[in-house]
PyMOL Python script that loads the backbone (N, CA, C, O; Angstrom):
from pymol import cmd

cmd.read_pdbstr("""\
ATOM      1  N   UNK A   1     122.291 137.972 104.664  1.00  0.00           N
ATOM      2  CA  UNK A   1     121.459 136.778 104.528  1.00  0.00           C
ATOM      3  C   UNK A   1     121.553 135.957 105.816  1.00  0.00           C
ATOM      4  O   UNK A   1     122.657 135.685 106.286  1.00  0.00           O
ATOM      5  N   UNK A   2     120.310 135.522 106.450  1.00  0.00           N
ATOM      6  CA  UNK A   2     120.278 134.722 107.494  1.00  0.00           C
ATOM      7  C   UNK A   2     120.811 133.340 107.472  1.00  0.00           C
ATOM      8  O   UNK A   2     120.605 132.901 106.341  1.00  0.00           O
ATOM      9  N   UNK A   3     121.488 132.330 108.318  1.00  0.00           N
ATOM     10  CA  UNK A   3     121.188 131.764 108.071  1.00  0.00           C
ATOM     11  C   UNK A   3     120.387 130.561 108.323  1.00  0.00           C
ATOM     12  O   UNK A   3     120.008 130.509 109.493  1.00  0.00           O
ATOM     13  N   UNK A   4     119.994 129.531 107.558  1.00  0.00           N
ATOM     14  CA  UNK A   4     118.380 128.852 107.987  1.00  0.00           C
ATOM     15  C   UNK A   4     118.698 127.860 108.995  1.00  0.00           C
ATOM     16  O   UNK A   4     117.863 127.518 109.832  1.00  0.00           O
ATOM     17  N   UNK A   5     120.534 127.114 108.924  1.00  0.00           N
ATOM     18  CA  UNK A   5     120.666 126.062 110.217  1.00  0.00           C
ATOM     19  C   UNK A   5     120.426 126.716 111.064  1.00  0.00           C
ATOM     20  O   UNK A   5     119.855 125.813 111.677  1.00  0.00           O
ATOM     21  N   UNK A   6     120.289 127.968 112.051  1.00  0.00           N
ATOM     22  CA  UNK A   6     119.930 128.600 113.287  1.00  0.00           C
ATOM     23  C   UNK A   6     118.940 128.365 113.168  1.00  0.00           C
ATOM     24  O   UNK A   6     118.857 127.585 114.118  1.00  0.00           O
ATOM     25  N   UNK A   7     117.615 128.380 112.592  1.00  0.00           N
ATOM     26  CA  UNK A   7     116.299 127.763 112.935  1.00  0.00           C
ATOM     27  C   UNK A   7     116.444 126.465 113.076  1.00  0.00           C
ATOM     28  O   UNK A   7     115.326 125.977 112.907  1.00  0.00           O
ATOM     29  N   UNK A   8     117.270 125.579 113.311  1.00  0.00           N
ATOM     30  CA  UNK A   8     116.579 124.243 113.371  1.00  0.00           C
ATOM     31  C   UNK A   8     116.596 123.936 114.553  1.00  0.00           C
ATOM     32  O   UNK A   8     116.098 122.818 114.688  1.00  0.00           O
ATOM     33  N   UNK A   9     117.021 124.504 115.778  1.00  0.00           N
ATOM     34  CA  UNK A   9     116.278 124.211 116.825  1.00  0.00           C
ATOM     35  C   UNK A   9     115.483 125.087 117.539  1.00  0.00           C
ATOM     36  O   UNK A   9     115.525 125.135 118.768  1.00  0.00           O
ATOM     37  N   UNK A  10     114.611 125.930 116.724  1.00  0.00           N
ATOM     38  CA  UNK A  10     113.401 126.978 116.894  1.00  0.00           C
ATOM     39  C   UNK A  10     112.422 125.891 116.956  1.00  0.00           C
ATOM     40  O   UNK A  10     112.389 124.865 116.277  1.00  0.00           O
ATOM     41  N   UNK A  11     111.403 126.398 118.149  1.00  0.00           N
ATOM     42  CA  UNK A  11     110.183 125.462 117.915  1.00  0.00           C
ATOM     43  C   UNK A  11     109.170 125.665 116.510  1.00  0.00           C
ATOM     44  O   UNK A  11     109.024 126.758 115.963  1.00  0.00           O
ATOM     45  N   UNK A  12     108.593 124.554 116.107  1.00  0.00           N
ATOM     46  CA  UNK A  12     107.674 124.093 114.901  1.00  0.00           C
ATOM     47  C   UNK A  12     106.870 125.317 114.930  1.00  0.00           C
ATOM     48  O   UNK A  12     106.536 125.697 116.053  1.00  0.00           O
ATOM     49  N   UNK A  13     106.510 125.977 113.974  1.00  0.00           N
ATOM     50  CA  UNK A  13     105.334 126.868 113.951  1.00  0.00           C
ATOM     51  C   UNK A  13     103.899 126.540 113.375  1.00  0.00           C
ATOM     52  O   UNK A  13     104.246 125.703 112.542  1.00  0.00           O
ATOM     53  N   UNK A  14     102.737 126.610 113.265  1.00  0.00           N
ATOM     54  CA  UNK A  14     101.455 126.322 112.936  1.00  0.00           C
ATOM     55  C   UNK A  14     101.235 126.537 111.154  1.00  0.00           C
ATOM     56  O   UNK A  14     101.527 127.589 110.586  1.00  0.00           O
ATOM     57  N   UNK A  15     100.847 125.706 110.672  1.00  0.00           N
ATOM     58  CA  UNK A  15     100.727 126.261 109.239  1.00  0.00           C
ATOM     59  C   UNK A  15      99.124 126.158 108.933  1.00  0.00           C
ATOM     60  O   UNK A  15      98.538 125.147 109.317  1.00  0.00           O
ATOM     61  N   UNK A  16      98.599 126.906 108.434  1.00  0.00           N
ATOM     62  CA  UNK A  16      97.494 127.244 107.705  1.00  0.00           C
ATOM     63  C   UNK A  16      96.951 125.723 107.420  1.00  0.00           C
ATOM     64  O   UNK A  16      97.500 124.873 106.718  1.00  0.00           O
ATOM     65  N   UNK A  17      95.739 125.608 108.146  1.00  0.00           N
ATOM     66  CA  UNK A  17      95.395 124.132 108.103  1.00  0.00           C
ATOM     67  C   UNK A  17      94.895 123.398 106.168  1.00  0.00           C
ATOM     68  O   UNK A  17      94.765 122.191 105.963  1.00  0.00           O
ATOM     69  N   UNK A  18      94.762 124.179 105.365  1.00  0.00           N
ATOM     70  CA  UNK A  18      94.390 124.710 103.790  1.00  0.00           C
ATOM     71  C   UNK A  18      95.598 123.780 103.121  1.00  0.00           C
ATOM     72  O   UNK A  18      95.455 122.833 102.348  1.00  0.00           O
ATOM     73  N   UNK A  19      96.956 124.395 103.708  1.00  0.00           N
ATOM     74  CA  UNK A  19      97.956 124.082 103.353  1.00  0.00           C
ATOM     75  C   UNK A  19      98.374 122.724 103.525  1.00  0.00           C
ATOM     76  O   UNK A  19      98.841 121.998 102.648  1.00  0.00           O
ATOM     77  N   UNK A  20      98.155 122.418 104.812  1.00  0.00           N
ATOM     78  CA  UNK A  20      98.504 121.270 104.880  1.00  0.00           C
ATOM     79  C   UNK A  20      97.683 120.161 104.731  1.00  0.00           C
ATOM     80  O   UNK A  20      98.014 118.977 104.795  1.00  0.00           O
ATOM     81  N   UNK A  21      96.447 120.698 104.504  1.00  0.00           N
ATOM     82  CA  UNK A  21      95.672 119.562 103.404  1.00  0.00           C
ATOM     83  C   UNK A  21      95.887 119.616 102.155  1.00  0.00           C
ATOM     84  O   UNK A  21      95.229 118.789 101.523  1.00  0.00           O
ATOM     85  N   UNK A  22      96.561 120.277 101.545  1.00  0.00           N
ATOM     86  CA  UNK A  22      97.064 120.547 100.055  1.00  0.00           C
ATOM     87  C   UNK A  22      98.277 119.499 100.063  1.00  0.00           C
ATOM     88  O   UNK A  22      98.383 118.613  99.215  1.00  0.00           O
ATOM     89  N   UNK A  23      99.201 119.703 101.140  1.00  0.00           N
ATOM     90  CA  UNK A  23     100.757 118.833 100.851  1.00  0.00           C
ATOM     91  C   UNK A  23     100.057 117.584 100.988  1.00  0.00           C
ATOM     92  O   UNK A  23      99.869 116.919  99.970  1.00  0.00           O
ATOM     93  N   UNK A  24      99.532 117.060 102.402  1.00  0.00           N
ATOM     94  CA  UNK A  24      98.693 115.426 102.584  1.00  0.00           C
ATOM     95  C   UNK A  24      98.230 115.748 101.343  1.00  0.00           C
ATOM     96  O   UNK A  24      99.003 115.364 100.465  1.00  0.00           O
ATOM     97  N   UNK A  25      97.477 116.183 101.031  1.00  0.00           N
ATOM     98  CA  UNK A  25      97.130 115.502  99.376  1.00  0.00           C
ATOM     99  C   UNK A  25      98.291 115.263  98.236  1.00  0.00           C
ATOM    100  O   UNK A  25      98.480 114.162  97.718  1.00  0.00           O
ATOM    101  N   UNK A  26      98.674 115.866  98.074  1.00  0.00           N
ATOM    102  CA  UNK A  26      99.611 115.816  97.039  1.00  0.00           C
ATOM    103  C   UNK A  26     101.137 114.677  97.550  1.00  0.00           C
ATOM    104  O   UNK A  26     102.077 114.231  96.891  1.00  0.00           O
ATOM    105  N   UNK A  27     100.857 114.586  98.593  1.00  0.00           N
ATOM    106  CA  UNK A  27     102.055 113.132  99.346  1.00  0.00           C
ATOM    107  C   UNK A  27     101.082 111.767  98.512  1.00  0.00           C
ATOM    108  O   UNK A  27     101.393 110.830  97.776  1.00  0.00           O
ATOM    109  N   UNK A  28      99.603 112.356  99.188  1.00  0.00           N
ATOM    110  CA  UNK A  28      98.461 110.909  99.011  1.00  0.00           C
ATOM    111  C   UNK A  28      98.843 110.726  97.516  1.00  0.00           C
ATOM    112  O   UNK A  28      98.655 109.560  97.169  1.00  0.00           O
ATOM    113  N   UNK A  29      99.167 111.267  96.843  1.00  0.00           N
ATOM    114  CA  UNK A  29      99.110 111.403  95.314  1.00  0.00           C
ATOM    115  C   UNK A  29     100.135 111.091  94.774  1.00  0.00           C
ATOM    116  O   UNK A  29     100.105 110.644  93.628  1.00  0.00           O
ATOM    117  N   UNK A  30     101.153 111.227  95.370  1.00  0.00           N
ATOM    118  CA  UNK A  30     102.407 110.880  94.839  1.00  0.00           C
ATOM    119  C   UNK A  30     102.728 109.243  95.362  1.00  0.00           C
ATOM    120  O   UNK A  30     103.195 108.463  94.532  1.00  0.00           O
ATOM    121  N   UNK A  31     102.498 108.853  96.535  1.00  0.00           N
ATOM    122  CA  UNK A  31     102.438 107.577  97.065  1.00  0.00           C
ATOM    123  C   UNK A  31     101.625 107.042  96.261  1.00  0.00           C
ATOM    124  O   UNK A  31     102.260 106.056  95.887  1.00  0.00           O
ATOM    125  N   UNK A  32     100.335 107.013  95.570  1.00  0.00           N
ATOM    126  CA  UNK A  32      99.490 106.188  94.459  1.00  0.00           C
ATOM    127  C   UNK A  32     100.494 106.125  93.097  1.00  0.00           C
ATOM    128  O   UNK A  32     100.905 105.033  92.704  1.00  0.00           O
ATOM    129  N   UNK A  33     100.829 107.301  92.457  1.00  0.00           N
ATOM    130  CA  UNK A  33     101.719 107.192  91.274  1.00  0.00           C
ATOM    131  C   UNK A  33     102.642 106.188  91.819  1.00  0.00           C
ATOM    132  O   UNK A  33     102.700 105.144  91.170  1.00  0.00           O
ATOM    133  N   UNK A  34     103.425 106.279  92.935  1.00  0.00           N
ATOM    134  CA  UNK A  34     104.949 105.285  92.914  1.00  0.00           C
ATOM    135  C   UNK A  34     104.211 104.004  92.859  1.00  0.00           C
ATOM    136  O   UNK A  34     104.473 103.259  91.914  1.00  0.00           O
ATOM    137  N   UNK A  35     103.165 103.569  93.888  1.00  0.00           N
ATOM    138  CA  UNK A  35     102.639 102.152  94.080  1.00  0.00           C
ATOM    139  C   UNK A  35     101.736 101.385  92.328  1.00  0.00           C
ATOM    140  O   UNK A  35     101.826 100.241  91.882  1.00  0.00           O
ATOM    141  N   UNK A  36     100.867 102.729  91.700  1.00  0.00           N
ATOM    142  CA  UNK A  36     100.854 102.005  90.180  1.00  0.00           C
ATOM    143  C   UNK A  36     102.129 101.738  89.384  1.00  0.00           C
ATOM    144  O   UNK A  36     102.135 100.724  88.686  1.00  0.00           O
ATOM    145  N   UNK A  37     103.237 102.544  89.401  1.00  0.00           N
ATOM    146  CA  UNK A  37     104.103 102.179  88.969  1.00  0.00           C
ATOM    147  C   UNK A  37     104.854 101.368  89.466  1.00  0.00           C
ATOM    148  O   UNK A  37     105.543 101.256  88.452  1.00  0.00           O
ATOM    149  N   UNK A  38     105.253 100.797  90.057  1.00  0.00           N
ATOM    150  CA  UNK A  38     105.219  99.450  91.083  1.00  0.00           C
ATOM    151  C   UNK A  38     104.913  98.275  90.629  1.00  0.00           C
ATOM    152  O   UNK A  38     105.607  97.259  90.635  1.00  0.00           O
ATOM    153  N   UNK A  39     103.526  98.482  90.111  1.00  0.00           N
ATOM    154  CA  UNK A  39     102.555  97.178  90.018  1.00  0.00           C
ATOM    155  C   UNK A  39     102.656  97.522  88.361  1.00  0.00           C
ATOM    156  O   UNK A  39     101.998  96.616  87.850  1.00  0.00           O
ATOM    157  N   UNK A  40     103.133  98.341  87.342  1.00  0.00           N
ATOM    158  CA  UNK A  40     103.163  97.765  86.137  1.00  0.00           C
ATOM    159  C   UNK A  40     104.287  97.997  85.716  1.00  0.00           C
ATOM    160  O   UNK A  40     104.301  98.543  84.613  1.00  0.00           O
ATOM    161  N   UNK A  41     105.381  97.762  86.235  1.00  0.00           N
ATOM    162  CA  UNK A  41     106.945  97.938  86.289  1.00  0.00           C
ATOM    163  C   UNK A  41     107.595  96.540  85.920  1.00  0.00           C
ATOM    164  O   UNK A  41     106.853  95.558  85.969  1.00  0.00           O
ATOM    165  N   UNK A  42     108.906  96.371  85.558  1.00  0.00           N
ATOM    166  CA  UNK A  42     109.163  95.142  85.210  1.00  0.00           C
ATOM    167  C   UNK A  42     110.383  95.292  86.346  1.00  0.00           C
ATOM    168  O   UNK A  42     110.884  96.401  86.531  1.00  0.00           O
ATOM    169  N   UNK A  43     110.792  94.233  87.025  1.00  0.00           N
ATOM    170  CA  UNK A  43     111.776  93.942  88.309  1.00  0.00           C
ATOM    171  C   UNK A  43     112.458  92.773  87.485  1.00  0.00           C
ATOM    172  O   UNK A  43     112.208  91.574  87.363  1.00  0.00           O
ATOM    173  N   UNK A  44     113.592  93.768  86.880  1.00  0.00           N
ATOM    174  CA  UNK A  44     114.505  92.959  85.970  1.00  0.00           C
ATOM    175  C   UNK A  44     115.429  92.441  86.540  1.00  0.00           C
ATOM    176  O   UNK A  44     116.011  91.609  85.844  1.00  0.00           O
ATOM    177  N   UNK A  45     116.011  92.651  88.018  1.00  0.00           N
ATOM    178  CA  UNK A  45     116.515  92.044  89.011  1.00  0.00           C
ATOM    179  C   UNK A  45     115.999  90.447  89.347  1.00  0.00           C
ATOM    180  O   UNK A  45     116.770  89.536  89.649  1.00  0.00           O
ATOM    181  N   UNK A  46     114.388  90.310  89.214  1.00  0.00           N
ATOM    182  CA  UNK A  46     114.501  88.680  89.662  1.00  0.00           C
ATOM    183  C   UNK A  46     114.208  88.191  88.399  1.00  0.00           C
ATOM    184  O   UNK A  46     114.277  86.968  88.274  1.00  0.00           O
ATOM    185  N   UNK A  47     113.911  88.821  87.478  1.00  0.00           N
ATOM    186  CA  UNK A  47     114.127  88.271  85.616  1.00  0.00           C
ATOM    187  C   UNK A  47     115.080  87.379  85.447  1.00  0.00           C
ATOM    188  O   UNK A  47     115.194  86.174  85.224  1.00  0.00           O
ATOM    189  N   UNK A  48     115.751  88.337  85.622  1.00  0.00           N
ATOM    190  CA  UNK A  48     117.935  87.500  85.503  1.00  0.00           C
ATOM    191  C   UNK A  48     117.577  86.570  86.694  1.00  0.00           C
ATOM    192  O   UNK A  48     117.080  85.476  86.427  1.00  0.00           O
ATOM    193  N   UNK A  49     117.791  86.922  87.993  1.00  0.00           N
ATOM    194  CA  UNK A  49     118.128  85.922  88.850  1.00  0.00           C
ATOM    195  C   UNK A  49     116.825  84.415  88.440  1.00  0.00           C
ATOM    196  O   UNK A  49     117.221  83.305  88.795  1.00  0.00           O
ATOM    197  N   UNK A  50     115.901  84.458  87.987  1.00  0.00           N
ATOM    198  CA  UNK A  50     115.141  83.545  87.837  1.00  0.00           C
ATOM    199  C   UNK A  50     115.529  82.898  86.644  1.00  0.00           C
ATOM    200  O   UNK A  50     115.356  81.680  86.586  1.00  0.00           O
ATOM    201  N   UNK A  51     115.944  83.398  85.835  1.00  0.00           N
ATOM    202  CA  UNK A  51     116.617  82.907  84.545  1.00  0.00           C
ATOM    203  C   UNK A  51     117.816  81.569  84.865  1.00  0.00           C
ATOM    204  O   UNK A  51     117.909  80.383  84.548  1.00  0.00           O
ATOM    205  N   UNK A  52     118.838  82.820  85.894  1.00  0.00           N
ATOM    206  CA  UNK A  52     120.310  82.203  85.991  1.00  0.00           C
ATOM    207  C   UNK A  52     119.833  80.821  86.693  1.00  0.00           C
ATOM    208  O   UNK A  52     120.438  79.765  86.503  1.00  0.00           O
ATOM    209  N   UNK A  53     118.459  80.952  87.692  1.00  0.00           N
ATOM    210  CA  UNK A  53     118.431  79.523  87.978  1.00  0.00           C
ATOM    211  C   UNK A  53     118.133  78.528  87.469  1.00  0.00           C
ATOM    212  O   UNK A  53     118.619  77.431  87.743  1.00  0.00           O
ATOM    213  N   UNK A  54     116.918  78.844  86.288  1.00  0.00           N
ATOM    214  CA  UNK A  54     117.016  77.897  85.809  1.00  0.00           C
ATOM    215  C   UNK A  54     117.571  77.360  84.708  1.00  0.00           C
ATOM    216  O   UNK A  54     117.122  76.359  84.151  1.00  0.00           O
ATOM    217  N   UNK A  55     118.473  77.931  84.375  1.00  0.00           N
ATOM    218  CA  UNK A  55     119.974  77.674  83.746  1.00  0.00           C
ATOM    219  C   UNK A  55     120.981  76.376  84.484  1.00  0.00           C
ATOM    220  O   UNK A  55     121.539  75.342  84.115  1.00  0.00           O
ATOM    221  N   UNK A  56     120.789  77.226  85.831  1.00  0.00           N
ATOM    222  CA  UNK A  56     121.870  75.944  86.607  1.00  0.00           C
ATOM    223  C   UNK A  56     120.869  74.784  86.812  1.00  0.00           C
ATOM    224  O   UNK A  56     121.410  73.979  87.571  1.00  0.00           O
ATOM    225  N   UNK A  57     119.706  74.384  86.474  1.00  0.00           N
ATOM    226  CA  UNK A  57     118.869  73.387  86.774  1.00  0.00           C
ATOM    227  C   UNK A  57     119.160  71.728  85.885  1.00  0.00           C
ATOM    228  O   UNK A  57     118.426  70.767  86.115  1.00  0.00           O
TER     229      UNK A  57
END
""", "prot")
cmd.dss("prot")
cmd.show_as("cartoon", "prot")
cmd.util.cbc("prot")
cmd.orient("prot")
């Protein structure tokens, strides 16, 4: 079995331009899922901290 750290300083090779409009898409796609979930997520971190302040108020 080869092993793959000896390629890492082989130069970059060309990939099938198909392909790599398939991954950019599917990055584009995965970056939209994280950012909707994002925006209908609850950030229970400043919940509490907004709470605790106005507690000490």
């Amino acid at each position: 079995m080869d092993n793959p750290f000896k390629q890492i300083n082989q130069p970059l090779k060309e990939v099938p331009k198909e392909l790599k409009a398939k991954v950019m898409g599917d990055i584009a796609t995965a970056k939209l899922l994280m950012d909707l979930a994002t925006l209908f997520s609850v950030d229970m971190a400043q919940i509490v901290e907004q709470t605790i302040k106005k507690r000490k108020e």
